[in-house]
C-alpha positions as CSV (number, residue, x, y, z in Angstrom):
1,X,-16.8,18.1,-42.0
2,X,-18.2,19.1,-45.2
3,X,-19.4,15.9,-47.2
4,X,-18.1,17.6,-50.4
5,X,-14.7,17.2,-48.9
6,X,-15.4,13.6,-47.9
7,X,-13.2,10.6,-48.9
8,X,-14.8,7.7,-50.0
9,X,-12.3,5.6,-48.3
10,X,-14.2,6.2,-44.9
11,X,-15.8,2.7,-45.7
12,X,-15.3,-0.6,-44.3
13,X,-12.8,-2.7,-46.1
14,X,-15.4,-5.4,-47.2
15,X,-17.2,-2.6,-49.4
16,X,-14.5,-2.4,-51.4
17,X,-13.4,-6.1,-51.9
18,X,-17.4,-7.0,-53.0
19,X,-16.7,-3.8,-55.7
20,X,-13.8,-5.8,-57.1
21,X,-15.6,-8.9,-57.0
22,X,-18.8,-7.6,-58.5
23,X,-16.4,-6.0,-61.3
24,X,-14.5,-9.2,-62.1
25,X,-17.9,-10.6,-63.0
26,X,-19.6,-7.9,-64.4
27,X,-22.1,-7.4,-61.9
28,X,-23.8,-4.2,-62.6
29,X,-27.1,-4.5,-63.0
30,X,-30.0,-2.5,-60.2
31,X,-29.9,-3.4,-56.8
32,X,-32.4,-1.9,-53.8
33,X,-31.3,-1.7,-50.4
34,X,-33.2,-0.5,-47.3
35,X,-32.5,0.7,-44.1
36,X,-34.1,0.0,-41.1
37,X,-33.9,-0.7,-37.3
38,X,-34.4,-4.5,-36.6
39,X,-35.6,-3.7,-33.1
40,X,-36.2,-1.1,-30.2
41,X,-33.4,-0.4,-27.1
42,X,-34.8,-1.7,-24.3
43,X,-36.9,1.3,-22.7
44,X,-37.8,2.9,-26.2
45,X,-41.5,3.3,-27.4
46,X,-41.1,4.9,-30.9
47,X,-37.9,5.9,-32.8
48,X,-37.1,9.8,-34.8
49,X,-35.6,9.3,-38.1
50,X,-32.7,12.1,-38.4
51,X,-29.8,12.2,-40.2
52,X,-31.5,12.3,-44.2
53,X,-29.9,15.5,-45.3
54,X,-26.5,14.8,-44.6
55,X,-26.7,11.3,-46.1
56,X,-28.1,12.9,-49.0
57,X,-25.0,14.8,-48.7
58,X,-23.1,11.5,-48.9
59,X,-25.1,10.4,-51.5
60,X,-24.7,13.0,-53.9
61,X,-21.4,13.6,-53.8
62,X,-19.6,10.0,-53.8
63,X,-16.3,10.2,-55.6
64,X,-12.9,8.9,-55.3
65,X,-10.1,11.4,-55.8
66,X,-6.6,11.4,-57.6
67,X,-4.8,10.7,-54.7
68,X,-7.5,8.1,-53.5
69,X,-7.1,6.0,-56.5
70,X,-3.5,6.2,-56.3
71,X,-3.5,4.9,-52.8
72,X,-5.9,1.9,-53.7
73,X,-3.7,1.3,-56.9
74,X,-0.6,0.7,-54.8
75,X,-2.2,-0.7,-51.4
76,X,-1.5,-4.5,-52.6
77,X,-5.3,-5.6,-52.6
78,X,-6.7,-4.5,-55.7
79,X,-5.9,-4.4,-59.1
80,X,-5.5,-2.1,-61.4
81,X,-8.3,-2.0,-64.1
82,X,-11.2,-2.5,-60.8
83,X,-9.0,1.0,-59.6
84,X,-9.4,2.6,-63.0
85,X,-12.9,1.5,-62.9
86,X,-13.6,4.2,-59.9
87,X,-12.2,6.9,-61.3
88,X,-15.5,8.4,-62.9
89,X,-18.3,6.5,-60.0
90,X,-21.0,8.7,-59.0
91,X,-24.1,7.9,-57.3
92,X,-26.4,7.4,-60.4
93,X,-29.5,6.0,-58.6
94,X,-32.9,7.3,-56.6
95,X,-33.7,7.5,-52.9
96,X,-36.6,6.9,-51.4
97,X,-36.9,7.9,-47.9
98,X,-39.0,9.3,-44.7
99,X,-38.8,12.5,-44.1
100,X,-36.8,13.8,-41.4
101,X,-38.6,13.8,-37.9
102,X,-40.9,10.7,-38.6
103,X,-42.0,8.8,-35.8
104,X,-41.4,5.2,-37.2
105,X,-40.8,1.4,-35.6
106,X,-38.8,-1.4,-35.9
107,X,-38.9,-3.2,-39.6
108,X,-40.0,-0.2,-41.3
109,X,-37.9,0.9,-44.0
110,X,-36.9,4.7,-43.6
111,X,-34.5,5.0,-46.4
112,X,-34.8,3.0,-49.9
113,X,-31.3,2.9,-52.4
114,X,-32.2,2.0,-56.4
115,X,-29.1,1.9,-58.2
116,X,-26.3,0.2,-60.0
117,X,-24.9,-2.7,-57.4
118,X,-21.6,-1.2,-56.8
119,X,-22.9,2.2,-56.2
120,X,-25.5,1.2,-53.9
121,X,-23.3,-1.4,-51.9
122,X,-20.3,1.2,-51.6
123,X,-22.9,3.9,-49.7
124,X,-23.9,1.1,-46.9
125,X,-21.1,2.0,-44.4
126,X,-21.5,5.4,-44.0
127,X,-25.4,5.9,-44.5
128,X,-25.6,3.4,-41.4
129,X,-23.2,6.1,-39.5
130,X,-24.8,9.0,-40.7
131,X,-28.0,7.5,-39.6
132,X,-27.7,5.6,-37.0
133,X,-26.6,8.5,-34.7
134,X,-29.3,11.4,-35.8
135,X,-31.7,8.6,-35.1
136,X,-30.1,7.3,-31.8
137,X,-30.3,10.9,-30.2
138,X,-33.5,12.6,-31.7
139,X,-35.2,9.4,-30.3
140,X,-33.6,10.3,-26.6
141,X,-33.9,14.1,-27.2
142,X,-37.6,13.3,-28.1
143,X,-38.0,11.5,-24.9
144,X,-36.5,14.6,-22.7
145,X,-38.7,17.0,-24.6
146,X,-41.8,14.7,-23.5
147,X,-41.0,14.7,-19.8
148,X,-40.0,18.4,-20.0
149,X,-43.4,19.8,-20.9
150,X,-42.7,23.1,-22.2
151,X,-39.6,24.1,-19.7
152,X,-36.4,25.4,-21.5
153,X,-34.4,22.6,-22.9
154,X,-30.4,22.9,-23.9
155,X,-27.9,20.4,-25.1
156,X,-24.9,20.8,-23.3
157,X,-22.8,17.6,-24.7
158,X,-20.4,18.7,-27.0
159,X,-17.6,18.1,-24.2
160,X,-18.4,14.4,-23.7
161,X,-19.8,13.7,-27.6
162,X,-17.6,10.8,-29.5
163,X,-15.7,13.0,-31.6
164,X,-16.4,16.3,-33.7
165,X,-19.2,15.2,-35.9
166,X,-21.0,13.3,-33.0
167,X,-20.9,16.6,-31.4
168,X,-21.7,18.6,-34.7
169,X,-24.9,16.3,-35.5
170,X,-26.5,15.6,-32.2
171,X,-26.6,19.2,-31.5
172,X,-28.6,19.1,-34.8
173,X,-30.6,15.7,-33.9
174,X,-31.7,17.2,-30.5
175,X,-32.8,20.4,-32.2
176,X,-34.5,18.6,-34.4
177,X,-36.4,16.4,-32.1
178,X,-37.5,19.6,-29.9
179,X,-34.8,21.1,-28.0
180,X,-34.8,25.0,-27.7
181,X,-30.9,25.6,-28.2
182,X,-27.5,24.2,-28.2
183,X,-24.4,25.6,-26.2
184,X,-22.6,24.3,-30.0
185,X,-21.1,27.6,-31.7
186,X,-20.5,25.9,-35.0
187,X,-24.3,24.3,-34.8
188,X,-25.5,27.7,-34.4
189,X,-23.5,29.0,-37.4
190,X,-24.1,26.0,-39.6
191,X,-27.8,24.9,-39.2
192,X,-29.2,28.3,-37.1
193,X,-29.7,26.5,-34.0
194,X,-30.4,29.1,-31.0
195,X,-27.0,29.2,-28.8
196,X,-27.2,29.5,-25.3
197,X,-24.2,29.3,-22.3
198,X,-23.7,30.6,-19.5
199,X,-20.0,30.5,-17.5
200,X,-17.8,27.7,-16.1
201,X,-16.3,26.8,-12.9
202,X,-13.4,28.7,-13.8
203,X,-14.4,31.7,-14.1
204,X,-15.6,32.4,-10.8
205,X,-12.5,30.7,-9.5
206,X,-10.4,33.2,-11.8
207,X,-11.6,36.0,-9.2
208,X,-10.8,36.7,-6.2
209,X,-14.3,36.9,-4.7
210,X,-17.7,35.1,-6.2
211,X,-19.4,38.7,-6.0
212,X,-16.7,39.7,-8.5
213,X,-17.1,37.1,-11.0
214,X,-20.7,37.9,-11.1
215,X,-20.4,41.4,-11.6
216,X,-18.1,41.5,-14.3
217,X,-19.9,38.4,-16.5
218,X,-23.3,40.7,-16.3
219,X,-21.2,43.9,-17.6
220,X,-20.2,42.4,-20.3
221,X,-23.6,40.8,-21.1
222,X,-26.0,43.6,-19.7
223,X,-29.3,42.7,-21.7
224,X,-29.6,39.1,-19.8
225,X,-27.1,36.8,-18.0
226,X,-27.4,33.0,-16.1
227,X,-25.0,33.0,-13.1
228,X,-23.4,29.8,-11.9
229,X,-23.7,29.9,-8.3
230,X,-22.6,26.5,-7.4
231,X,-18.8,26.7,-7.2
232,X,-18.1,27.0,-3.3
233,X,-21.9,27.3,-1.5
234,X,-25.1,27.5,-3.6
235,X,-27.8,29.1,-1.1
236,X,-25.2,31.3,-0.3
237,X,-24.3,32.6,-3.2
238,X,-27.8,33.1,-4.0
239,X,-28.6,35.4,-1.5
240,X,-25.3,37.2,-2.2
241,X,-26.7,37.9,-5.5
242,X,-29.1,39.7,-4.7
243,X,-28.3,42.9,-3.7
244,X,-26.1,43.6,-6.5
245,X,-29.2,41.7,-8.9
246,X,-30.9,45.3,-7.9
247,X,-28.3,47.8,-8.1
248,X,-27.0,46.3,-11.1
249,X,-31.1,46.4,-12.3
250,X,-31.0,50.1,-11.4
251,X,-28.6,50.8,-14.5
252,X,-30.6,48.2,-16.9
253,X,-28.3,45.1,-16.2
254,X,-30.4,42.0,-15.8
255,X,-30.1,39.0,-14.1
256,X,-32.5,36.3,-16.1
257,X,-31.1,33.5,-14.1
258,X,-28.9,31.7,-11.9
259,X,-27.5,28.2,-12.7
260,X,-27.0,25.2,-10.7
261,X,-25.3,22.3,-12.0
262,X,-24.4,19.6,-8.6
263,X,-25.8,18.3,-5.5
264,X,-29.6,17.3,-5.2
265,X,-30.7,19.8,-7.6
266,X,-34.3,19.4,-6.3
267,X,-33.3,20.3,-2.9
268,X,-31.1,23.2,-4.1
269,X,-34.2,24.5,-6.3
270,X,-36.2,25.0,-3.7
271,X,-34.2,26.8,-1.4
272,X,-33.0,29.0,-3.8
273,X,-36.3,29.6,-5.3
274,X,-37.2,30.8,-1.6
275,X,-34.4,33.1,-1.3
276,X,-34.3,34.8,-4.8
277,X,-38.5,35.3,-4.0
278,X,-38.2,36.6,-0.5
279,X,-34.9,38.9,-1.8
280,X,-36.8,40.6,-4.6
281,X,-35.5,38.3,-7.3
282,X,-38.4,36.5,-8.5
283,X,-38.0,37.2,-11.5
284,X,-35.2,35.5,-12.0
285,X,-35.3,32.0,-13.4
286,X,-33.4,28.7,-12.3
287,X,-31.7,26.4,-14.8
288,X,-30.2,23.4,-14.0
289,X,-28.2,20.9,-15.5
290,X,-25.2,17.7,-14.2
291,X,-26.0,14.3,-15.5
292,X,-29.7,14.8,-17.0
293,X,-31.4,12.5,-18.8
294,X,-35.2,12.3,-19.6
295,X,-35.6,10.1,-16.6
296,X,-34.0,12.7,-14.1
297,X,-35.8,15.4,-15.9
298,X,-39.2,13.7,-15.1
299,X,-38.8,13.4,-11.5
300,X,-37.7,16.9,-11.5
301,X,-41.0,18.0,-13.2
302,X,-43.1,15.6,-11.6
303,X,-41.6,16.6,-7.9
304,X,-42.3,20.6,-8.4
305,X,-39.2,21.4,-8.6
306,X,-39.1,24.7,-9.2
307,X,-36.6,24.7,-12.4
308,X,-37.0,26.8,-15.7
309,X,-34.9,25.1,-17.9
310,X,-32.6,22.1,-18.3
311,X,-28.8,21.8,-19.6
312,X,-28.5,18.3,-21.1
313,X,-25.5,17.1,-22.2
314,X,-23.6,13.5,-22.1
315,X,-26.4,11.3,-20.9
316,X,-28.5,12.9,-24.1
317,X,-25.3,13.0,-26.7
318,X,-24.2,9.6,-26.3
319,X,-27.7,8.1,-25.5
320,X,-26.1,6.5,-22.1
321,X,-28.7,4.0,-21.8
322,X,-28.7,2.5,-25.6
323,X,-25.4,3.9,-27.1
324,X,-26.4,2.3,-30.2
325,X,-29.2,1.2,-32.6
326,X,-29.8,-2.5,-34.1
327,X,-30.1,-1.3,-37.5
328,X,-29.6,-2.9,-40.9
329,X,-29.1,-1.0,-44.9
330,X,-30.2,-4.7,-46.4
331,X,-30.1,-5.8,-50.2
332,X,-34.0,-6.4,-50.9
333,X,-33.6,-6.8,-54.8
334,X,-31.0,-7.1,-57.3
335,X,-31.7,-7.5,-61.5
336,X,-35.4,-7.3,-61.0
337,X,-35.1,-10.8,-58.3
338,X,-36.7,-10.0,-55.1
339,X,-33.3,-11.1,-51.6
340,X,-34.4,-12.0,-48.3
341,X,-31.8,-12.7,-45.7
342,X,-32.8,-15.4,-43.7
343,X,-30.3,-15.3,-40.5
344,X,-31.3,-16.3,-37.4
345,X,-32.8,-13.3,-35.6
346,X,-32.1,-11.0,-38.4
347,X,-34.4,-12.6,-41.1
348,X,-35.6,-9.5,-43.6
349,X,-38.5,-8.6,-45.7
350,X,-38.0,-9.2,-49.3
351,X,-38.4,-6.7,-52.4
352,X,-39.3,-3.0,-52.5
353,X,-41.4,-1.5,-49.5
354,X,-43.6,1.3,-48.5
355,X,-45.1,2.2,-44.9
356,X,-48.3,3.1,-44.5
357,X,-50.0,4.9,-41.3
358,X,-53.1,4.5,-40.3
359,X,-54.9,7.4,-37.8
360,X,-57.6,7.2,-35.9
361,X,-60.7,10.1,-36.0
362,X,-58.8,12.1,-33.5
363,X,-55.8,12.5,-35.8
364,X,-53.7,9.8,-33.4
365,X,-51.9,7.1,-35.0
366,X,-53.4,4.0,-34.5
367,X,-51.1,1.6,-36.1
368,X,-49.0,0.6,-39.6
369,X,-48.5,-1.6,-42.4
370,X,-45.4,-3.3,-44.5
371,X,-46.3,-3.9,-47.8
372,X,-44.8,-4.0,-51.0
373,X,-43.8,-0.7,-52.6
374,X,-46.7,-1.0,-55.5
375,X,-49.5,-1.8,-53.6
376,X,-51.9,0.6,-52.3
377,X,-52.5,0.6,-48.2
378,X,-54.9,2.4,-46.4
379,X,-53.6,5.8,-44.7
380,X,-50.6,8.1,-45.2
381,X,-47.6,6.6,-47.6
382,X,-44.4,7.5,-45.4
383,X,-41.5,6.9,-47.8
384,X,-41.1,9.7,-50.5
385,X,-39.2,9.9,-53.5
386,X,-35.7,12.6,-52.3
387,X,-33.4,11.8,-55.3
388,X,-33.7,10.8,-58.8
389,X,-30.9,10.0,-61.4
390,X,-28.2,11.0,-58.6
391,X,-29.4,14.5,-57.8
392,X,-32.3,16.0,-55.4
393,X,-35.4,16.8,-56.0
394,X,-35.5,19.4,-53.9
395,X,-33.0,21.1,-51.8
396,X,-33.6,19.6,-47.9
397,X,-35.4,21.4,-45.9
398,X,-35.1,24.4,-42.9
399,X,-33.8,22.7,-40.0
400,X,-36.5,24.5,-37.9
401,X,-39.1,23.4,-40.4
402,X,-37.8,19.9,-39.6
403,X,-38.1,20.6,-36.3
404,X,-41.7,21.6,-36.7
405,X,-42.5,18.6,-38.7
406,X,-41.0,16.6,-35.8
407,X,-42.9,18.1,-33.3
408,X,-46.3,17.7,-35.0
409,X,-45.4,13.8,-35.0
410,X,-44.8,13.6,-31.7
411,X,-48.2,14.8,-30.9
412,X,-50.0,12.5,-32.9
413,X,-48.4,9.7,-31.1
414,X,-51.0,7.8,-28.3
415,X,-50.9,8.1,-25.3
416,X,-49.4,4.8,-24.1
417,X,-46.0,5.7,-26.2
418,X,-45.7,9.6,-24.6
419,X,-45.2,7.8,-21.0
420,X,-41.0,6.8,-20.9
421,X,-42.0,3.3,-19.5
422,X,-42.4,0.9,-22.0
423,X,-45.5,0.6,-23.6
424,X,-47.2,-2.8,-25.9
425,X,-45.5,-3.3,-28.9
426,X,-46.7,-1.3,-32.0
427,X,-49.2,-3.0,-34.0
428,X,-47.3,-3.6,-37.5
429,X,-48.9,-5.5,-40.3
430,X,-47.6,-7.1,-42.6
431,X,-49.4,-7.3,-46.1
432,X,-49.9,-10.2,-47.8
433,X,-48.4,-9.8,-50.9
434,X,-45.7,-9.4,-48.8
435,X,-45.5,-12.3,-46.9
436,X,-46.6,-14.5,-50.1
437,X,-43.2,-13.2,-51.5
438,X,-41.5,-14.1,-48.9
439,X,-42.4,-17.3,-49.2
440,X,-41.9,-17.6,-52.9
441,X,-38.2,-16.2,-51.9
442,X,-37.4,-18.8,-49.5
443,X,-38.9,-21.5,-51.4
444,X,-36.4,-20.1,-54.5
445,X,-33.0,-20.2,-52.4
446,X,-34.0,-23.2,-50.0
């Protein structure tokens, strides 16, 4: 999973083809391409950009190897002085982008590409990829953060993630986007995420008696443990518990919390919360997790349910709801000549662009506008230089300060876009300079 072990191959076919195409006729002069999200999933108020540092990653280290070029020379579609030609391509060009953990909307660009036509062309597979997931889940783990208040909030996903790296980055996206932890190990090794898990199923199923089970799991983890209680009866395991919560507190072993994870998890809160209270276990927390998304969260919070903490996993990691994002890494300008795309439904803006935000006096945003990359707008600039010439300017950030600079995004964000029922469309302008080229583009290529 490192990217300075990644094969350039992992691109769609086409990529390659335009390369030899541009090479036959000596196509090489700068292109820009921009990425950007045509439109919001149904449901979705705002989006979270994620995903910058490891397509920086990408970025920096493109390169074919040896036994890449030898492959490519021998596959029957490509011939050989285009193959020779990609033995010594690096990424030569600057980035422009948001920084990770803006809140942005559909048609703004987050991530700009300058650079030589094959180099830039090449990246667009992957930096979609890379992309388009961080952004996909930050923007649903943003959303369960918002209807969790401040209550405990873990992704449990890995098991039902598509594939390693989805696993691997939306452990990181979620973090980023204001979860508290991640049941991930190699998240917690790699990016410092706080781990947290408790048992499975298993393991109280692996002893004879549920008592058992939860004696030995608090032995081996004496300074705080979360008990699953829901394998055979929940209430009654809870009261079970409780005795040995105390003598087990009598030698310094401590119970922080019992987990329940089926059933009506309201309902099951409740009672439990009254048994562990009328036991002598208030102190002891309940987390609960099985199929939780920000919309389940909400009526858990919203009913009183009497839950600490959420586990959420598969619902979160795949975002269920809108498994994907309409997005776009578009040519905008090549030798100096402003491109528009004109499809139907997935017309673009032509040339160069920058976002501007506008606040109002109580520090909320209040709206943005499109304009052309050399004008000057009123409010914040959003896209900022990241790379120039092929390397950084700066090594990427902390994730936690990421996740800081996430979370201070989300609360300048109005009120009408906090609520997870869909709010007005956000008031984008478009400048017009911008439009005007536009229309001297189209005129151009009608």
């Amino acid at each position: 999973m490192s990217h300075g072990e990644e094969s350039a191959l992992l691109t769609d076919l086409y990529q390659l083809t335009m390369l030899q195409a541009y090479f036959d006729r000596g196509m090489e002069e700068t292109a820009v391409f921009e990425f950007f999200v045509r439109k919001l999933p149904p449901g979705r108020n705002f989006l979270v950009a994620a995903g910058l540092e490891q397509a920086l990653d990408c970025v920096e280290n493109l390169h074919f190897a040896a036994a890449e070029l030898d492959w490519l020379a021998n596959c029957g579609r490509f011939h050989r002085r285009f193959v020779d030609s990609l033995a010594d391509l690096r990424f030569t060009g600057d980035v422009q982008a948001m920084p990770e953990g803006t809140v942005f909307f559909p048609d703004e660009p987050i991530l700009r590409v300058v650079a030589p036509l094959r180099e830039a062309q090449l990246l667009e597979t992957r930096l979609i990829n890379l992309l388009q997931l961080q952004t996909m889940v930050a923007s649903k783990a943003a959303r369960v953060r918002l209807a969790a208040g401040d209550k405990l909030l873990v992704d449990f996903g890995m098991r039902r993630a598509h594939g390693a790296e989805a696993a691997l980055l939306s452990a990181r996206a979620s973090y980023l986007a204001g979860f508290d932890g991640s049941s991930n190990v190699l998240a917690g090794m790699r990016w410092q995420i706080p781990l947290f898990g408790t048992m499975a199923h298993s393991f109280i199923q692996a002893h004879d008696s549920e008592l058992a089970a939860f004696e030995h799991f608090a032995r081996s983890f004496p300074q705080a443990t979360t008990l699953l209680i829901d394998t055979w009866d929940t209430e009654s395991a809870a009261a079970a518990l409780l005795p040995l919560a105390q003598r087990l507190a009598d030698e310094g072993i401590r119970i922080q919390a019992v987990r329940l994870d089926s059933g009506d998890l309201g309902a099951h809160a409740r009672r439990v919360r009254a048994i562990l209270d009328a036991g002598g276990g208030a102190k002891i927390g309940i987390f609960a997790s099985s199929n939780l998304d920000e919309h389940a969260v909400e009526a858990l919070v919203t009913g009183g349910a009497p839950i600490d903490g959420f586990g959420v996993g598969t619902r979160m990691n795949t975002s269920a709801d809108q498994p994907y994002l309409d997005c776009a890494y578009k040519l905008q300008e090549y030798d100096g000549i402003a491109r528009r795309k004109r499809s139907e439904g997935k017309s673009t803006w032509p040339g160069r662009k920058q976002v501007w935000r506008r606040f109002d006096a109580e520090g909320r945003m209040c709206g943005d506008t499109l304009a052309l990359a050399d004008e000057m707008g009123g409010g914040t600039a959003l896209l900022t230089p990241v790379m120039q010439a092929g390397r950084r300017l700066a090594p990427s950030p902390p994730l936690a300060a990421v996740r800081e600079f996430a979370r201070a995004q989300l609360a300048t964000l109005p009120p009408s876009l906090l609520a997870l029922e869909p709010a007005p469309p956000w008031p984008l302008t478009v400048s017009e300079p911008l439009r005007r080229l536009a229309q001297e583009v189209d005129a151009r290529t009608h």
